[in-house]
N, C-alpha and C positions, 0 to 999 in steps of 0.2 A: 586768547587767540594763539592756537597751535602752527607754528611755520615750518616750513622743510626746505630745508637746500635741495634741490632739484639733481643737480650734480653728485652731490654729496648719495642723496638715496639712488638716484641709477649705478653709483659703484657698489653701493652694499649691497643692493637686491644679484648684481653679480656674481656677488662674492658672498654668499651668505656663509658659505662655511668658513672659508676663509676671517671674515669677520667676526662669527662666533666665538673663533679661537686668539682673536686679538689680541697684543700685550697693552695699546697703545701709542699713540705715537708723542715723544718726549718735545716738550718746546717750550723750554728751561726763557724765564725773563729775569736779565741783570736790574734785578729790585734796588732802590734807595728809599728804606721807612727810618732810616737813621740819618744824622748827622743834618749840618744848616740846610738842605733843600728838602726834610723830612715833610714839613708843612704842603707842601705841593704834590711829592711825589707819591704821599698816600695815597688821594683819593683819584690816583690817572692810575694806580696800581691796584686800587680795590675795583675799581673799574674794569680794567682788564681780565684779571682772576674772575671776576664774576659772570660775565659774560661765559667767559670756557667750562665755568663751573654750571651756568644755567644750557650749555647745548649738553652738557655729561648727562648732567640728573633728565632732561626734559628727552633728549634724542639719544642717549645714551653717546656721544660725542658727535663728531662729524663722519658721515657716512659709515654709520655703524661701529666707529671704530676711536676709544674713549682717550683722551689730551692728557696727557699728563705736564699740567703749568707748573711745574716746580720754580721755585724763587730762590735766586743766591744775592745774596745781601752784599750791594758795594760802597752803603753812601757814599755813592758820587765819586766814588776814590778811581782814578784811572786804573792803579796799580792793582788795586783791588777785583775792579772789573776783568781787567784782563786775566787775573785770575782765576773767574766764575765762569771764563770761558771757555778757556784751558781744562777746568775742572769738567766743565758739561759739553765740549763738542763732542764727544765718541759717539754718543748717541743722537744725539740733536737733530731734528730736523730744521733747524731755524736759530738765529741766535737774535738778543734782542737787548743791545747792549746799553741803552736808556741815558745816554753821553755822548754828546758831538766827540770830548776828549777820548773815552772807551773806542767809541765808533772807528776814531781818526787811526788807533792801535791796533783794532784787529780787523783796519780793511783790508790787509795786503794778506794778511793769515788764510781768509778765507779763500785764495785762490787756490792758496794750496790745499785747504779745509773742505771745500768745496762744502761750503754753507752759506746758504744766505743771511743778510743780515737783512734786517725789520727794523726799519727806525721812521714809524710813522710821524709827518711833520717837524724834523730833526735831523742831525746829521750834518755830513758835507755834501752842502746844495750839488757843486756838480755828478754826485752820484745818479741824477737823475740821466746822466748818458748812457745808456746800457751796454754803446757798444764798446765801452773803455770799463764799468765797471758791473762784470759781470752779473757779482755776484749781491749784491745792495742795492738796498729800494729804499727811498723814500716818502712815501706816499701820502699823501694824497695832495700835498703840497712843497716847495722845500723853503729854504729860509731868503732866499732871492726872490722866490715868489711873493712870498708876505714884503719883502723891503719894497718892492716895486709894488703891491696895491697902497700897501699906507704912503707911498710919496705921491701914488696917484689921489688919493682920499684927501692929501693934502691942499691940491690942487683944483680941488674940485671939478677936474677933467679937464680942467684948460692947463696944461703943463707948464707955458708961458707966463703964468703967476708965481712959477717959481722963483725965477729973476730975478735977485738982489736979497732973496728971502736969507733967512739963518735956522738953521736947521739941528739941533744937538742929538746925538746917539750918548744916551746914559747906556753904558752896556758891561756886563761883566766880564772882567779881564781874565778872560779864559777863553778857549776855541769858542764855545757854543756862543758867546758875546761878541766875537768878532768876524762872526759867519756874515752877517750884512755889512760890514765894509767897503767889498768891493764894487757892486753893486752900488750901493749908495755914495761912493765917490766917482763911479762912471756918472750917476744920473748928475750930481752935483755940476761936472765938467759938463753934460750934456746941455741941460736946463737951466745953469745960471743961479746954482743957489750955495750957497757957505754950508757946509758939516763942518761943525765943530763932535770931534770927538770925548769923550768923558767918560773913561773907565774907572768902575767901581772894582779894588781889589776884594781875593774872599774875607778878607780878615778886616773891609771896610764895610761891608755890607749891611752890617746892624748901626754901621753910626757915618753915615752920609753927606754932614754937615758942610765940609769942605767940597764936594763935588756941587752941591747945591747952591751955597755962594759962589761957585765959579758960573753958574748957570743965573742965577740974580744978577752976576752981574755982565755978559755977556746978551741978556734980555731977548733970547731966539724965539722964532715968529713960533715955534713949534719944539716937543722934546717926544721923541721914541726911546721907548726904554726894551732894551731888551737884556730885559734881566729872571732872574728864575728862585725860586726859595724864598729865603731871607730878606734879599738887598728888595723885592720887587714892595713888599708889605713895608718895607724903612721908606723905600724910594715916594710913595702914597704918603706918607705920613709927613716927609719932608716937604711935598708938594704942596699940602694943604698948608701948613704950619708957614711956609714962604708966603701962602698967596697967590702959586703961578698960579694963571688959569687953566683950571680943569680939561678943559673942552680944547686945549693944543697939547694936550697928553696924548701920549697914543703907546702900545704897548703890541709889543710881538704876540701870538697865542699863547705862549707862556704864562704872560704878565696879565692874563686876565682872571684870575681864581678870586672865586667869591669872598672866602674869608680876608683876604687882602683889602678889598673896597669896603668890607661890613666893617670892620676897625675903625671908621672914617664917614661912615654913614652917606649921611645928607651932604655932605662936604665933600664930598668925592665925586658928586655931581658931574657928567660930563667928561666922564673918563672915560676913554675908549681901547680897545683888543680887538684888535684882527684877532679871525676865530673861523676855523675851518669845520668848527663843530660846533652844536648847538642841541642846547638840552630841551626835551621835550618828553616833561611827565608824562606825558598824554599819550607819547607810541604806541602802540600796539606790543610791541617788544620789551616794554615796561612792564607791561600786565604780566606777561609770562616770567620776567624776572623776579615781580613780586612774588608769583604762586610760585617756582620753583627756586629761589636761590634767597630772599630775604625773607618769606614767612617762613620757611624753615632754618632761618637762623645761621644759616652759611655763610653769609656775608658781615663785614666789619667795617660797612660803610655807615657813616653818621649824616649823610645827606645824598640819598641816589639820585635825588636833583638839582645837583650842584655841574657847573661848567665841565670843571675836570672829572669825577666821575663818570659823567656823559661820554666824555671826549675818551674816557680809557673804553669803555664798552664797543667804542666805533674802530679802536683801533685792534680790538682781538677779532671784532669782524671782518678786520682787512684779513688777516689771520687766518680766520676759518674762511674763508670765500678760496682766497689759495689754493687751500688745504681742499677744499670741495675742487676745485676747479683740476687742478693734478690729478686728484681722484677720477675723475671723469676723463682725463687725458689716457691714462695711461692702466686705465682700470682695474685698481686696487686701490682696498685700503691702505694696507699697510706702505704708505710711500715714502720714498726719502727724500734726504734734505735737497739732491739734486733735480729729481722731478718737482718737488716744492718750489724749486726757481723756476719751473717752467708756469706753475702755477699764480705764483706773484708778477712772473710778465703777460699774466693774461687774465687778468683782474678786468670785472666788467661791468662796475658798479654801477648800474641803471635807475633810472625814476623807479622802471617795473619792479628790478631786485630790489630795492629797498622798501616800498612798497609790501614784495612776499616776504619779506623781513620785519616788515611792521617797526622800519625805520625811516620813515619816509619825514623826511627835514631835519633829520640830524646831521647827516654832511652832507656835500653834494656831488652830483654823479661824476664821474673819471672812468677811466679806461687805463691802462697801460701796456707796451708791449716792449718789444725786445731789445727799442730805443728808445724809449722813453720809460723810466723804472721808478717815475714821480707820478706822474698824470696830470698835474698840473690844474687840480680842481676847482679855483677860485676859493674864496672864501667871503666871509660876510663880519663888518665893522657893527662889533657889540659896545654899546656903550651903558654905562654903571647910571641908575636911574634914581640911586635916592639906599633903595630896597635891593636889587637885583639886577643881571646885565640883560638888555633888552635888546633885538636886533635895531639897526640906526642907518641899514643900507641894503640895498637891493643884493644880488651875487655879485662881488669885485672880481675881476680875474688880473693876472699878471701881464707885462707887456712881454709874449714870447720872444717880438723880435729883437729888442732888444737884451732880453736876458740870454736868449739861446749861443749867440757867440761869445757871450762868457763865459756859458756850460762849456763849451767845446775848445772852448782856449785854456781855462783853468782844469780840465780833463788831461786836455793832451801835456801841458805841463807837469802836471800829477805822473802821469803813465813814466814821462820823461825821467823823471828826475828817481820814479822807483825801477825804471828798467832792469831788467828785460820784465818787463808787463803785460802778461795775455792779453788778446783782443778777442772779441767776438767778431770775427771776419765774415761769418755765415749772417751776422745781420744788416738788414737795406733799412 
């Protein structure tokens, strides 16, 4: 099944000459296939690439006008990242820095950069303020959102269960680990329930032992791990080998990758990831990736239906939907990284769009606009079945009222403390 961006082809039928004569437009992704988070970040990056690779060969790119995804290798290194960005903003439409830590480094670059940054489901949750940071999106969820469905999931909807509960965060001792802190110690104070904190450092991560009896012996009604690479496939392995119960496991989207629960089989039972994505051989948009991107060999994926290569496909979608949607703003191909930000605050992800995308129940629908640069999607609790993750919950959404004045207090904090800090004043 043949699909077409709508947006995308009313710019190039505009522009046909214009397009003909295209270079491309460059949106360079800060890759990690090296180093401890190698295991994970392959398949959300063979994902991605594949996807841009299957509109080139199939539509010859987006709106007639062909992507060049080039990849700069950072394993995870901040220093490193910041380097691939330095090296690729000149031309960039987009930069896509793949690290809450990278991210945290070149948010204040970009004002002057004037590039957006793309950090689907990741990042600093308050970037979802648009009218403080201009130029970052998060989409289609942020890491507040995910803290607040799994404490609601905990809950089983009645919040007042939480009361006297104990709650642990196994989380990695870095920014991207300690993004649900804050968050999860307002709900703590709000609902009456004990966090116990539990950071895993990098260089603890493959041997867990000590965080684990701290967690044996503490005996929490519940453990969220938000951890990523390495520590997540220990953290699984420790869990079984203790005996905690499976089924008060709970894991950020991260923490949900196939290979990590297969290691563990039948015994990993009852494991659950919040998951704002969701794989489905069966798309229509599968078909087309088949014929055009892996029967001809272009792709270096070893499971195209696996969680996270899913989840990488849906994110270069957000990608190109932008990328169509600027096009049809401002009527051309060839658009830059500035009209791109107009593009990503006008994301329109629909039942219908995904649908004429032949992705329909892979994520769910969002919008965003020029205050809101997340969309705040909901997501849906997978849990690990034996074989496979299965969905185990209708669509969760987050508590906006409560999260929203933490957006906007930890925003203006942020603004504060990097002043003088642009605002977007022109947005309501």
């Amino acid at each position: 099944m043949k699909t077409f961006n709508k947006l995308a082809l009313a710019a190039a039928v505009s522009l046909v000459g214009a397009s003909a004569m295209a270079e491309g437009l460059f949106a360079p992704n800060l890759t990690y296939r090296t180093g401890p988070f190698a295991s994970t970040g392959i398949p959300l990056m063979d994902g991605q690439k594949d996807y841009m690779t299957m509109l080139n060969e199939r539509d010859g790119g987006v709106g007639g006008v062909m992507i060049d995804f080039e990849e700069c290798e950072t394993g995870y290194s901040t220093e490193k990242g910041v380097e691939c960005y330095e090296r690729t903003k000149a031309n960039a439409i987009v930069t896509q820095p793949w690290s809450t830590g990278i991210t945290l480094q070149v948010l204040p670059k970009t004002n002057t950069d004037m590039i957006p940054i793309l950090a689907p489901g990741y990042g600093f949750s308050p970037m979802a303020n648009g009218k403080v940071f201009q130029w970052a999106f998060n989409p289609p969820v942020s890491y507040w959102d995910g803290a607040s469905m799994i404490v609601q999931h905990i809950a089983g909807g009645d919040m007042s269960s939480l009361n006297g509960k104990t709650i642990a965060l196994l989380h990695l001792d870095h920014p991207f680990g300690k993004e649900p802190i804050p968050v999860l110690e307002a709900m703590a104070e709000a609902y009456g329930f004990t966090l116990e904190l539990v950071p895993v450092g990098l260089k603890e991560m493959q041997n867990q032992s000590a965080q684990w009896l701290q967690i044996r012996r503490m005996r929490p009604d519940n453990v969220i791990m938000w951890g990523w690479g390495a520590m997540n496939a220990s953290a699984i392995a420790e869990a079984v080998k203790t005996k905690y119960p499976m089924d008060q496991f709970i894991g950020v989207w991260w923490a949900g990758h196939d290979a990590d629960l297969k290691q563990v089989g039948e015994a990993g039972t009852g494991y659950k990831s919040i998951s704002w994505s969701f794989p489905m051989p069966d798309a229509p948009m599968m078909a087309d990736l088949k014929a055009h991107v892996l029967d001809k060999g272009l792709s270096s994926t070893e499971d195209p239906n696996s969680v996270f290569y899913q989840r990488g496909l849906v994110m270069s979608m957000f990608l190109a939907e932008g990328i169509a949607a600027a096009q049809g703003e401002f009527g051309t191909g060839e658009i830059n990284a500035e009209q791109l930000r107009w593009g990503l605050e006008n994301l329109n992800i629909t039942d219908e769009r995904l649908a004429e995308l032949g992705m329909t129940g892979m994520v769910p629908p969002f919008s965003t606009s020029c205050s809101n640069h997340t969309g705040h999607s909901g997501a849906w609790m997978l849990e690990w079945d034996g074989e496979k993750f299965v969905k185990a919950s209708d669509l969760l959404m987050s508590d906006a009222e409560f999260i929203a004045p933490l957006e906007e207090a930890k925003s203006a904090e942020y603004a504060e403390a990097n002043a003088p800090w642009p605002m977007n004043e022109a947005c309501e």
